[in-house]
Kinemage of the C-alpha trace (Angstrom):
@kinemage 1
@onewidth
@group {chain A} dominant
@subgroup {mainchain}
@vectorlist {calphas} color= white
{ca unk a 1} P 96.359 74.545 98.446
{ca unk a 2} L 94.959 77.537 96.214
{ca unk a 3} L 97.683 80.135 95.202
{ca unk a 4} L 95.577 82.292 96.535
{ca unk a 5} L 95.795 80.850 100.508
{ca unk a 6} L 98.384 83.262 101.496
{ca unk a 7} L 96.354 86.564 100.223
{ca unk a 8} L 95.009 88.299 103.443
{ca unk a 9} L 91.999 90.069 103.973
{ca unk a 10} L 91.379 90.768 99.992
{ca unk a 11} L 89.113 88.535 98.894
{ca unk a 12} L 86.820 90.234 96.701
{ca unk a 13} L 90.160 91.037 94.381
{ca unk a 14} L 91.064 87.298 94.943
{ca unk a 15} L 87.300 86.484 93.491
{ca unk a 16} L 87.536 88.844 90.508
{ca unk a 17} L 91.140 87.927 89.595
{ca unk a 18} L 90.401 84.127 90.263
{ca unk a 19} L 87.745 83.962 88.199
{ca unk a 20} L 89.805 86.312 84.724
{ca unk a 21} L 92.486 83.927 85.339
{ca unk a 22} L 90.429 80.664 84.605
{ca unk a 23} L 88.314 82.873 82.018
{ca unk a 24} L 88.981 83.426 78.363
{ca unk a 25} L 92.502 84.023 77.431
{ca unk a 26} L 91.560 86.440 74.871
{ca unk a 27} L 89.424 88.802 77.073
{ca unk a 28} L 92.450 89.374 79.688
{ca unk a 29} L 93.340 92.909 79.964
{ca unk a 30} L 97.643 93.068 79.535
{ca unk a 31} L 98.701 95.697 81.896
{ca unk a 32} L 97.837 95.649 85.222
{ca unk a 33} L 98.404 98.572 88.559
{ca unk a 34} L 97.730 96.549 91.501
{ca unk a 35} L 97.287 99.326 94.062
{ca unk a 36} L 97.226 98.945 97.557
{ca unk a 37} L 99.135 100.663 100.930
{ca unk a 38} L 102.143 99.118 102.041
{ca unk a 39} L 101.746 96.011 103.616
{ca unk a 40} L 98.157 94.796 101.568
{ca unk a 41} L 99.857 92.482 100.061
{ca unk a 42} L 100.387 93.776 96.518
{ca unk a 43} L 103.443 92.077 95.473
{ca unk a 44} L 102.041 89.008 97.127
{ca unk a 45} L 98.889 89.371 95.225
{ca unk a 46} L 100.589 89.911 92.103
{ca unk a 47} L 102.766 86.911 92.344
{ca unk a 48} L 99.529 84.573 93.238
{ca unk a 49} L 97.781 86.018 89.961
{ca unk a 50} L 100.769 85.053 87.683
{ca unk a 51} L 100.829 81.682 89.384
{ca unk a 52} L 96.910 81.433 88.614
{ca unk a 53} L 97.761 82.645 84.948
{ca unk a 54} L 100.503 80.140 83.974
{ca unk a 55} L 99.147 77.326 86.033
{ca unk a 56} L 97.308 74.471 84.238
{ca unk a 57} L 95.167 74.109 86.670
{ca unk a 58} L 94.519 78.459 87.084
{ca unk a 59} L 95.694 77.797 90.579
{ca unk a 60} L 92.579 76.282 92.489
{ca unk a 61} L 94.172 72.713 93.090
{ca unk a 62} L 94.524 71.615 95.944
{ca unk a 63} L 97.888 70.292 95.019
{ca unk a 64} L 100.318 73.016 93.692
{ca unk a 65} L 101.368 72.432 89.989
{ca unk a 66} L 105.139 72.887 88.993
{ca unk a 67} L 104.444 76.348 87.085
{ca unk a 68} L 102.956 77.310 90.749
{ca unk a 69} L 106.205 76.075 93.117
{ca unk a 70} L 108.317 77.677 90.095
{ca unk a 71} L 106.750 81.052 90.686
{ca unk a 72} L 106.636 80.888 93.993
{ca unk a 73} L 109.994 80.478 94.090
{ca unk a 74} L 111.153 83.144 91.813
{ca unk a 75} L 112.531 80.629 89.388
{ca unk a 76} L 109.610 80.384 86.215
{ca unk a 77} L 111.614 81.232 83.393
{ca unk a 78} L 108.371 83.130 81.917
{ca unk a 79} L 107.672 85.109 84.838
{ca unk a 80} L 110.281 88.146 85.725
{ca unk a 81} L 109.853 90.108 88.888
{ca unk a 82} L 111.990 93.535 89.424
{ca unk a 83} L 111.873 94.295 93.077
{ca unk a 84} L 114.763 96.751 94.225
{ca unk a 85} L 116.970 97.829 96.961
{ca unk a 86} L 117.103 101.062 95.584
{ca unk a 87} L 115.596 104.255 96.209
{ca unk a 88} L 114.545 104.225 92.530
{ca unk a 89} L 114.168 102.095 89.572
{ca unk a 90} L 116.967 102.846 87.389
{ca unk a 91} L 116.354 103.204 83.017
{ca unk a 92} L 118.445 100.240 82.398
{ca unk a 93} L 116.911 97.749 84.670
{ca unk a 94} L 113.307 99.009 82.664
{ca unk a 95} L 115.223 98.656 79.362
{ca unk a 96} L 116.542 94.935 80.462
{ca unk a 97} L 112.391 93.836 81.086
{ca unk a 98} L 111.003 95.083 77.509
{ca unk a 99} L 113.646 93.283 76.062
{ca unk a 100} L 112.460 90.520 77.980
{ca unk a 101} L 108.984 90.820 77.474
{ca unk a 102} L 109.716 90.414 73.404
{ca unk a 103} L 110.206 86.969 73.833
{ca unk a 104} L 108.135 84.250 73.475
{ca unk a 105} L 107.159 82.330 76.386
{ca unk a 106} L 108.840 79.015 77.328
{ca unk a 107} L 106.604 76.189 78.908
{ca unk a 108} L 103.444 78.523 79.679
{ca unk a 109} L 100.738 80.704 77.821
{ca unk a 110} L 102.353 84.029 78.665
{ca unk a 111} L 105.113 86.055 79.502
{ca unk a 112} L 104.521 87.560 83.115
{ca unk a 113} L 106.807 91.268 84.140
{ca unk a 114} L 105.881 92.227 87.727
{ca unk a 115} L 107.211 95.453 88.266
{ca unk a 116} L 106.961 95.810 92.589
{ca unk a 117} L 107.572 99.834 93.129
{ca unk a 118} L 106.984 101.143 89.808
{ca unk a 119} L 106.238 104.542 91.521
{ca unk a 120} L 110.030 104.486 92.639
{ca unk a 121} L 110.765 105.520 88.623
{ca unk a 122} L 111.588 108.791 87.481
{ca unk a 123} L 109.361 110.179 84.932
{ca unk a 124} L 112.194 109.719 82.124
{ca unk a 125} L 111.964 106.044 83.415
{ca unk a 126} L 108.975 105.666 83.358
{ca unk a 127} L 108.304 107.326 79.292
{ca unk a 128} L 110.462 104.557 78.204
{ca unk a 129} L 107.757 101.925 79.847
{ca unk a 130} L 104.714 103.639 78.386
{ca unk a 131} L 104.695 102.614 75.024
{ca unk a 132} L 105.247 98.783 76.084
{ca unk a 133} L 101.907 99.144 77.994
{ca unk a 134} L 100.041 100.815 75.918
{ca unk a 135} L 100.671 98.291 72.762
{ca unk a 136} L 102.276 95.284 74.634
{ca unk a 137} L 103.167 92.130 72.830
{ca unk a 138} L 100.535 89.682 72.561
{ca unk a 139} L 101.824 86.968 74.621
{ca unk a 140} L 103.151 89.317 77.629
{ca unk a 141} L 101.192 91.025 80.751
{ca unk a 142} L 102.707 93.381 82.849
{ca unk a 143} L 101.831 93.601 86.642
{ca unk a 144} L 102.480 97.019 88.037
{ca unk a 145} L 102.199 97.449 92.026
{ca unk a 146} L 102.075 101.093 93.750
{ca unk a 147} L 100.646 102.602 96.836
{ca unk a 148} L 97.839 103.729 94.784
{ca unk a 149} L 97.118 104.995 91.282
{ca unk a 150} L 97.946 108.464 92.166
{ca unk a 151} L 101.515 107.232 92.715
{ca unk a 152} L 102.205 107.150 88.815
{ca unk a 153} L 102.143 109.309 85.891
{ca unk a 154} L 97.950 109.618 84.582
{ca unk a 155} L 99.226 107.712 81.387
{ca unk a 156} L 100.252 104.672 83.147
{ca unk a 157} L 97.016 105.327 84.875
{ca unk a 158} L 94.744 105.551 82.097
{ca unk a 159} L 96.516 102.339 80.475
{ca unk a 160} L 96.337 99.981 82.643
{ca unk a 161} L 93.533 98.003 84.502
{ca unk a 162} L 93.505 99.276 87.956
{ca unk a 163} L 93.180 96.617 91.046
{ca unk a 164} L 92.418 98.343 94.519
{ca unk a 165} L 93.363 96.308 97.451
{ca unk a 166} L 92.054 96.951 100.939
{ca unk a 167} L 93.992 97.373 104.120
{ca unk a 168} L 93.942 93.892 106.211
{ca unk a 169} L 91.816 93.821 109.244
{ca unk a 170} L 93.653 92.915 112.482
{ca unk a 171} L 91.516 89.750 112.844
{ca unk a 172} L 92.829 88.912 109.671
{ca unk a 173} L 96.512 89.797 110.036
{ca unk a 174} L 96.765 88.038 113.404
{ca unk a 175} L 95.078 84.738 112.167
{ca unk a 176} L 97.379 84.829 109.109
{ca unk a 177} L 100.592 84.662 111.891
{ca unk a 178} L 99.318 82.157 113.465
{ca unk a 179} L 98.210 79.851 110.789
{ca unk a 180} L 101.196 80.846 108.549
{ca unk a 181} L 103.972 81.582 111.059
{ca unk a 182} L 102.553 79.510 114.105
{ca unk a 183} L 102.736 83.005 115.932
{ca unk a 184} L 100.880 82.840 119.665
{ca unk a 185} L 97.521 84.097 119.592
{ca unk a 186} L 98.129 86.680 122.295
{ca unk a 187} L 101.434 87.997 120.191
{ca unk a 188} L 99.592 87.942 116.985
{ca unk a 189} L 97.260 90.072 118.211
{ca unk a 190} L 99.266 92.498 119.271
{ca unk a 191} L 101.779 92.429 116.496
{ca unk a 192} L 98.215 92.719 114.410
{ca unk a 193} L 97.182 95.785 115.734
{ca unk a 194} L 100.591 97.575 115.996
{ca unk a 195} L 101.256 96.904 112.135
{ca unk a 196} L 98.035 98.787 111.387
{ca unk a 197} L 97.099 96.122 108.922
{ca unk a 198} L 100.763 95.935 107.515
{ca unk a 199} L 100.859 92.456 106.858
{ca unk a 200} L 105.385 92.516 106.840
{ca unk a 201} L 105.585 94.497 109.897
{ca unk a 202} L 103.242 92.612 111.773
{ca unk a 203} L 105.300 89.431 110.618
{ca unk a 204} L 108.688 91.408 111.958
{ca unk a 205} L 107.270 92.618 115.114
{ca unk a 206} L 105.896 89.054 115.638
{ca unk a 207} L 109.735 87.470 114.832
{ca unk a 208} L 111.901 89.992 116.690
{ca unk a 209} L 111.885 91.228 120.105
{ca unk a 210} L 114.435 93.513 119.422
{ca unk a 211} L 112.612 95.421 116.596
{ca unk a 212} L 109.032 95.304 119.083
{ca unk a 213} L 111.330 96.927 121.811
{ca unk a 214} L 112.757 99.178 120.174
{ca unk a 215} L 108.894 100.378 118.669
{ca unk a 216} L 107.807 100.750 122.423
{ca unk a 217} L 110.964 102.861 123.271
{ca unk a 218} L 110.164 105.481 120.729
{ca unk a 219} L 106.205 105.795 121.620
{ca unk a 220} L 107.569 106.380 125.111
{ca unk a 221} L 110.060 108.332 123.970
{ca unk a 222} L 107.755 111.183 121.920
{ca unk a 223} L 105.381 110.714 125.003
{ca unk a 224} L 107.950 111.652 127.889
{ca unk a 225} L 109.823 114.268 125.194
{ca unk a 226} L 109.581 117.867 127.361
{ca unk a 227} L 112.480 119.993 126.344
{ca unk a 228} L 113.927 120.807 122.980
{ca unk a 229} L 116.703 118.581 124.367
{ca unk a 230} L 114.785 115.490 124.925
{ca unk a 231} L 113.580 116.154 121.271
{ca unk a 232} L 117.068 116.205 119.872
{ca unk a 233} L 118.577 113.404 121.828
{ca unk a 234} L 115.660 111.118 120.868
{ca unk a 235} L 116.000 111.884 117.034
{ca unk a 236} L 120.067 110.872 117.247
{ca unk a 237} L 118.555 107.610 119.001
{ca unk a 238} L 116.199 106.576 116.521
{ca unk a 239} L 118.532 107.678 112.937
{ca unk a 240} L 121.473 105.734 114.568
{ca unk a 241} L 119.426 102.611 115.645
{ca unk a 242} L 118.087 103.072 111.702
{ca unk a 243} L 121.499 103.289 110.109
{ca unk a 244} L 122.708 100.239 112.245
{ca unk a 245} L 120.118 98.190 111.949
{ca unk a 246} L 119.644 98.684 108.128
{ca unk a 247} L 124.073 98.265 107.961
{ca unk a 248} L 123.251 94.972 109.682
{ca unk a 249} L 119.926 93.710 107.889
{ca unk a 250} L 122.333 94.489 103.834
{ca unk a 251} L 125.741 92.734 105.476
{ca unk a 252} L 123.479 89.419 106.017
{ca unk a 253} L 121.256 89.621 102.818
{ca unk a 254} L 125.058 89.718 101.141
{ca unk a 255} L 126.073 86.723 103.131
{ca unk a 256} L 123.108 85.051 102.189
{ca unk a 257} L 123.964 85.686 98.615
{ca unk a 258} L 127.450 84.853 98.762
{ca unk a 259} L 126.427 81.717 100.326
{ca unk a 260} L 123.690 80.753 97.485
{ca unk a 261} L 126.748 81.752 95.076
{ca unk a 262} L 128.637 79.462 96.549
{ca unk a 263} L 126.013 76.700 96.503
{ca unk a 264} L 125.172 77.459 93.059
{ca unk a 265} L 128.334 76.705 91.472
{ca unk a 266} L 129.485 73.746 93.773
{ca unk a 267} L 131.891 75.693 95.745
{ca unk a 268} L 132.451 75.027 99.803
{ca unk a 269} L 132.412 77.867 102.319
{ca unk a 270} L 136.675 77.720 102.451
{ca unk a 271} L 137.092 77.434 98.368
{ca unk a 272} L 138.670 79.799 96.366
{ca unk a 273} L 136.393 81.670 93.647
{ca unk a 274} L 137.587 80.240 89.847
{ca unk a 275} L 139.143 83.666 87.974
{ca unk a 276} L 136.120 83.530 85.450
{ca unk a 277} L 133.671 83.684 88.330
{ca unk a 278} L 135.663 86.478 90.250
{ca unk a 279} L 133.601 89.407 88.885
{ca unk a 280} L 130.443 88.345 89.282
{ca unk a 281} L 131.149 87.083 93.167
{ca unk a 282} L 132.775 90.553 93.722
{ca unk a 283} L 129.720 92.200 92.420
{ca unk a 284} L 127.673 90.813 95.342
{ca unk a 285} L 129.584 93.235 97.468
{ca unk a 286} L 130.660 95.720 95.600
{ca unk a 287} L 130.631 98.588 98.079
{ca unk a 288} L 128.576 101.269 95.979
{ca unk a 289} L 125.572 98.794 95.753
{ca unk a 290} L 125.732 98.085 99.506
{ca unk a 291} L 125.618 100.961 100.470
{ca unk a 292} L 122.460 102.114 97.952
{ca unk a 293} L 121.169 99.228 99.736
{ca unk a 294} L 121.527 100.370 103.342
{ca unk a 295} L 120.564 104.053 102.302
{ca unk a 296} L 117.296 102.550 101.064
{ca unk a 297} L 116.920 100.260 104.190
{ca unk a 298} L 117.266 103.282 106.653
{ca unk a 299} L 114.859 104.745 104.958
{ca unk a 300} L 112.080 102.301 105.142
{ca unk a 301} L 112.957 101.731 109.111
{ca unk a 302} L 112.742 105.487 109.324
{ca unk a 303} L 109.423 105.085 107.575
{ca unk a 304} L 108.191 102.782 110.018
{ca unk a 305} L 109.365 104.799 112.867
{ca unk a 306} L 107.118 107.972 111.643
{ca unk a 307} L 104.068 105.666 111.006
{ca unk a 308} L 104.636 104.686 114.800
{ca unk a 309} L 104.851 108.474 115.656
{ca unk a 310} L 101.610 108.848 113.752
{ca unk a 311} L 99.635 105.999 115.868
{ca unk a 312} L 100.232 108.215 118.639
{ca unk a 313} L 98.507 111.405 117.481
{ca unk a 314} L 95.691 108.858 115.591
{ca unk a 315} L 94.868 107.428 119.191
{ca unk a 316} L 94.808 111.458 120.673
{ca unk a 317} L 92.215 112.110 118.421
{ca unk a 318} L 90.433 108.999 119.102
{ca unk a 319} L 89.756 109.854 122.686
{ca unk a 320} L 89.202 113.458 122.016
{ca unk a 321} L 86.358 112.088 119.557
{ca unk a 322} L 84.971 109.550 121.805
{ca unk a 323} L 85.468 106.733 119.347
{ca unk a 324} L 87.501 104.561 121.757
{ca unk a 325} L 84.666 102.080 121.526
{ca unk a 326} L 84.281 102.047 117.631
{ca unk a 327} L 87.903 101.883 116.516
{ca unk a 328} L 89.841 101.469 119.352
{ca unk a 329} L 93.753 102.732 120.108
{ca unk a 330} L 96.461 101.331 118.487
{ca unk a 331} L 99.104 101.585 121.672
{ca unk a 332} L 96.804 100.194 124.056
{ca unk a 333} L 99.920 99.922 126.655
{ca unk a 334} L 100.377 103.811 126.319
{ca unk a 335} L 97.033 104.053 126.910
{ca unk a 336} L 97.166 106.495 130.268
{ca unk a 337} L 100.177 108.446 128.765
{ca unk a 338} L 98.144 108.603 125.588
{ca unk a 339} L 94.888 110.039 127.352
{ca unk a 340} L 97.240 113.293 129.332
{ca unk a 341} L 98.216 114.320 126.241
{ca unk a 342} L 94.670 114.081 124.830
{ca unk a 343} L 93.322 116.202 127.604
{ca unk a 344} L 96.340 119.192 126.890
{ca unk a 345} L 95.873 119.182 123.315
{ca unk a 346} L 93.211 120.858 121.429
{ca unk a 347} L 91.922 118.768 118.482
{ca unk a 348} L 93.587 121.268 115.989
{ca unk a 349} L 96.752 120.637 118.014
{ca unk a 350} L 96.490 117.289 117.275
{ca unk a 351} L 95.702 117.578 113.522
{ca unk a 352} L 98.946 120.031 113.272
{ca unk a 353} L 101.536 117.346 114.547
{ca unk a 354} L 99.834 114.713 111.769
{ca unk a 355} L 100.347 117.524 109.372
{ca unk a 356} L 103.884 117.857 110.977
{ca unk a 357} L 104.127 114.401 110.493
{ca unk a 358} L 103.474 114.069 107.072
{ca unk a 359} L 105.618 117.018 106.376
{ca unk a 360} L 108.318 114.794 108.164
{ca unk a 361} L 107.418 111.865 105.397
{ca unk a 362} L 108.078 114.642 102.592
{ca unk a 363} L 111.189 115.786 103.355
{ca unk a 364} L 112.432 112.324 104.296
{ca unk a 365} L 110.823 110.921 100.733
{ca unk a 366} L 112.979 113.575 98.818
{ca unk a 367} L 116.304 112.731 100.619
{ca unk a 368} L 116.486 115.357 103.495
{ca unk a 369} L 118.969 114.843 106.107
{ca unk a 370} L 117.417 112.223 108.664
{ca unk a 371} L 118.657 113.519 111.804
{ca unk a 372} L 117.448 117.003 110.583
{ca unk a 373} L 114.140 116.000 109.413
{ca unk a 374} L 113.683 114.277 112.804
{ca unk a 375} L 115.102 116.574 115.526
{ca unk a 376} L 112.675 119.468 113.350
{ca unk a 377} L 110.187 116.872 113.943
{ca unk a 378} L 110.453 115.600 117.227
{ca unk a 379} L 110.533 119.772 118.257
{ca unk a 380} L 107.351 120.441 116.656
{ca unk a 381} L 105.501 117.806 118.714
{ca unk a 382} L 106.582 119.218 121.915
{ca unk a 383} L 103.279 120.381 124.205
């Protein structure tokens, strides 16, 4: 199995980066922005390029190597990935990876950083990584991921080789859930076309009812909303279904890691935690971190919610274009709903609530008030 099995719908980047892995070490280009919209894959990608780097065998065997399983599971000492929870990437965590890409690498040719959100840094943050790309040590690369290259500052931009990924067809998606996940066909497809080529959510909506359901509540929701009052009772809906189900997602992610503590140092569910370990189990709960946690969790389910929004205005101006039969709608089920509201909106109606829309995303993105951004929102869009 090639590293590069799980990589959907990108294969002319899985081609080029293929063939530079299994090239000549000395032409590889050290600092990489692997730029794609949420849900290509870009982490993924990333992760199957190191693999292909510190593998032996560049990652074409049919039978995975040890460097491969080790980064694959997260656990190649040469190979650091900062992923965060956070609504930014904090100076120190940055700090922490140049130190670590000084050293010299342990069983394999390089020292791999992936940085996953690097446009979640703050400019200061991000100075103190320029001058580590632009003159990084010779035995370290440094993967950067971002929605695209306009996410970062022009002089990460213009030091660093960019890699464009596209956005994942639906025939793709779907036959990646049910090759990979075992999905059925009829649910992949949906799930496919719902996620808009957004490879996790299509995995989510494909795993959990509950999340599915609660995406076809809200498109009936904005579609039935007549009154400023069905507007602001539909926003409290959706931010407290967003705060609990992000509370809920961070309160098992810190089980989980109080359990894999536990496992780690040979400790049973009822056993007390040794004094010297005390701090560092504590610190897998600490309160401040869950809750940075949960803030940033909310956010991405609000996220999701206004990309759903979005589909509903995309498929408006679908009909009103006649272009049904070349692209299609996304909320096929809404379909009849979908078509009234294309018939009482103009097409510049429709382009205004997408502009609304995005303004939503703004506001949102620089940590306005949820239930304020959405009831101003949800207002906007009324007919």
């Amino acid at each position: 199995m090639s590293v590069w099995d799980s990589i959907v719908g990108q294969q002319p980047v899985v081609s080029q980066l293929s063939a530079i892995a299994a090239g000549d070490p000395k032409a590889i280009a050290q600092s990489w922005l692997i730029c794609g919209p949420p849900g290509s894959g870009r982490s993924n990608v990333a992760k199957a390029f190191a693999a292909a780097l510190e593998s032996p065998d560049h990652g074409l065997s049919d039978e995975p190597t040890r460097a491969t399983h080790l980064v694959f599971a997260g656990t190649h000492p040469d190979v650091t990935v900062l992923s965060t929870d956070k609504v930014t990437i904090g100076i120190d965590e940055v700090r922490e990876l140049i130190g670590v890409s000084e050293q010299m690498p342990s069983m394999s040719p390089w020292r791999i950083i992936i940085i996953e959100d690097v446009d979640r840094m703050l400019e200061r943050t991000t100075n103190v990584l320029l001058k580590e790309i632009e003159e990084p040590s010779e035995h370290t690369i440094w993967l950067l991921c971002a929605p695209s290259a306009q996410d970062v500052l022009p002089t990460i931009r213009s030091r660093t080789r960019i890699v464009n990924l596209a956005v994942p067809s639906n025939r793709a998606v779907a036959q990646f859930l049910e090759e990979h996940d075992g999905v059925d066909p009829a649910l992949a497809a949906r799930s496919a076309r719902l996620a808009e080529g957004h490879i996790g959510i299509a995995r989510l909506y494909a795993k959990d009812d509950q999340v599915l359901a609660d995406r076809d509540e809200l498109v009936v929701g904005v579609l039935g909303m007549r009154r400023a009052s069905d507007a602001v009772l539909l926003a409290g809906r959706l931010t407290d279904n967003a705060k609990a189900q992000a509370q809920a997602d961070v309160d098992r992610q810190a089980a989980r890691d109080e359990q894999e503590f536990r496992r780690v140092n040979g400790l049973g569910e009822k056993d007390r935690i040794p004094p010297k370990l005390r701090s560092a189990y504590h610190a897998i709960s600490k309160k401040d971190d869950l809750k940075r946690r949960a803030t940033r969790r909310s956010r991405d389910v609000l996220d999701r919610a206004l990309t759903t929004v979005a589909s509903i205005y995309r498929d408006v101006a679908v009909l009103q274009n006649n272009a049904d039969d070349a692209v299609g709608l996304v909320n096929l089920e809404n379909r009849t709903a979908i078509t009234e509201l294309s018939v009482k909106l103009t097409r510049r109606d429709a382009v205004r609530r997408m502009e609304d829309i995005a303004t939503a995303r703004r506001r949102l993105a620089g940590n306005g008030n949820p239930l304020l951004v959405f009831e101003a929102l949800f207002c906007s869009l009324l007919a």
